[in-house]
N, C-alpha and C positions, 0 to 999 in steps of 0.2 A: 825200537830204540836203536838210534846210530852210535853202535857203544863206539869206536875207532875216532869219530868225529868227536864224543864227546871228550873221551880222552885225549888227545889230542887240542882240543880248547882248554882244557885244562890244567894242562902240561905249559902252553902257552901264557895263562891268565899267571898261573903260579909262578914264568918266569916273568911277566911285566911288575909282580910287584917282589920279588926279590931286585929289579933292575931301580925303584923306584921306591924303595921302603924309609929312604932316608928323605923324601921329597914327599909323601903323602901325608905328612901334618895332621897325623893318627896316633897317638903312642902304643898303639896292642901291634902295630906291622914295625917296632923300633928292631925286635929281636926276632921279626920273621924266621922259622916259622914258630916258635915259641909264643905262646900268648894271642894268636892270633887267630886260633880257630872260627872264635865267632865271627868276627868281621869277615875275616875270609871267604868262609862259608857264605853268608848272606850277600855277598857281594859278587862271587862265583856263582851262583845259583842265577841272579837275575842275567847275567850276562850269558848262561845258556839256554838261560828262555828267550833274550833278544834275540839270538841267535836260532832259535826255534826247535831246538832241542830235546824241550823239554822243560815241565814246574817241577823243577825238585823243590822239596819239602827240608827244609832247614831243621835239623834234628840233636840234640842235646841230651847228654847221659852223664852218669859219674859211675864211679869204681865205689868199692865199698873198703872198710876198715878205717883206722885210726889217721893215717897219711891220704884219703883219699882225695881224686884226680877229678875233675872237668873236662868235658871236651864235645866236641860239634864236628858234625858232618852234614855232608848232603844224601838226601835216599829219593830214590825213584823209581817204584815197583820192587821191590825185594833190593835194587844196586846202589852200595854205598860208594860215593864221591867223597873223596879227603884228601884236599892237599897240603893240609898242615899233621898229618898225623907223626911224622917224623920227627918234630919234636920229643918222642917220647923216646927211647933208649930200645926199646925194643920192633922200632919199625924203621926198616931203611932206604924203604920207596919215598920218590918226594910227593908221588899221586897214588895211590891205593886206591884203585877202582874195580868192586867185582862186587860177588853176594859168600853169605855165609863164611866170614870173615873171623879168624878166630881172636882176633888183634880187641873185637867189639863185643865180643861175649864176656866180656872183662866189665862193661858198663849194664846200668841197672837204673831203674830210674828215668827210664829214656823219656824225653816230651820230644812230640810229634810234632813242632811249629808249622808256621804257616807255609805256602809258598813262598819262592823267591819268585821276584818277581822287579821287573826295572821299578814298577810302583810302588815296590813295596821301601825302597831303599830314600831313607829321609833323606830332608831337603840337604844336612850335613856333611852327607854321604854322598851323595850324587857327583860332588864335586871329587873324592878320590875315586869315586868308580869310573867317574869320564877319564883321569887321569890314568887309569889301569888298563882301560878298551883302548884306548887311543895308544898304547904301547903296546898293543898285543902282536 
């Protein structure tokens, strides 16, 4: 795994669509990075597999109790990807990439989705993902 590359596209992706969030005709990227986990997530996943990277597996959890949270990352081999985690009050990197993460011990419930994959990302979407590589 080229974690420095990944990181690094990541960091990048994460700034094309803060540069671009009022132009991607999305409403979950309106309040980037708020609300945006999922799309982000699946959208950053395929573009580091174009890139050859790597199939992260687009991964989804919640918190538990009465006010509980949602939220999505990328995993690949034990290492979680998340450039939206900042959102939350309690994280104040804007890419969080490592393993054994004490930020995700907090979620429960976890589903294991599919690859990312450029394939994988509907016809709808294609059209903000070109928009997001093309600024990276």
């Amino acid at each position: 795994m080229e974690k420095e590359k990944i990181l690094t596209a990541a960091q990048k992706f994460r700034s094309a669509i803060e540069l671009l969030k009022d132009e991607l005709d999305r409403p979950d990227f309106e309040a980037f990075p708020l609300g945006a986990c999922g799309a982000a997530s699946g959208l950053l996943g395929a573009y580091l597999d174009e890139l050859g990277l790597g199939r992260f597996h687009y991964v989804c959890g919640r918190t538990s109790g009465q006010n509980w949270i949602s939220h999505a990352w990328l995993e690949l081999d034990g290492w979680i990807l998340d450039i939206t985690a900042d959102q939350f009050d309690n994280v104040d990197d804007q890419v969080v990439f490592g393993r054994d993460l004490e930020f995700y011990e907090a979620f429960f419930n976890i589903e294991y989705g599919r690859e990312c994959t450029k394939d994988s990302i509907d016809e709808l979407d294609l059209y903000v993902y070109r928009m997001i590589v093309d600024n990276v």
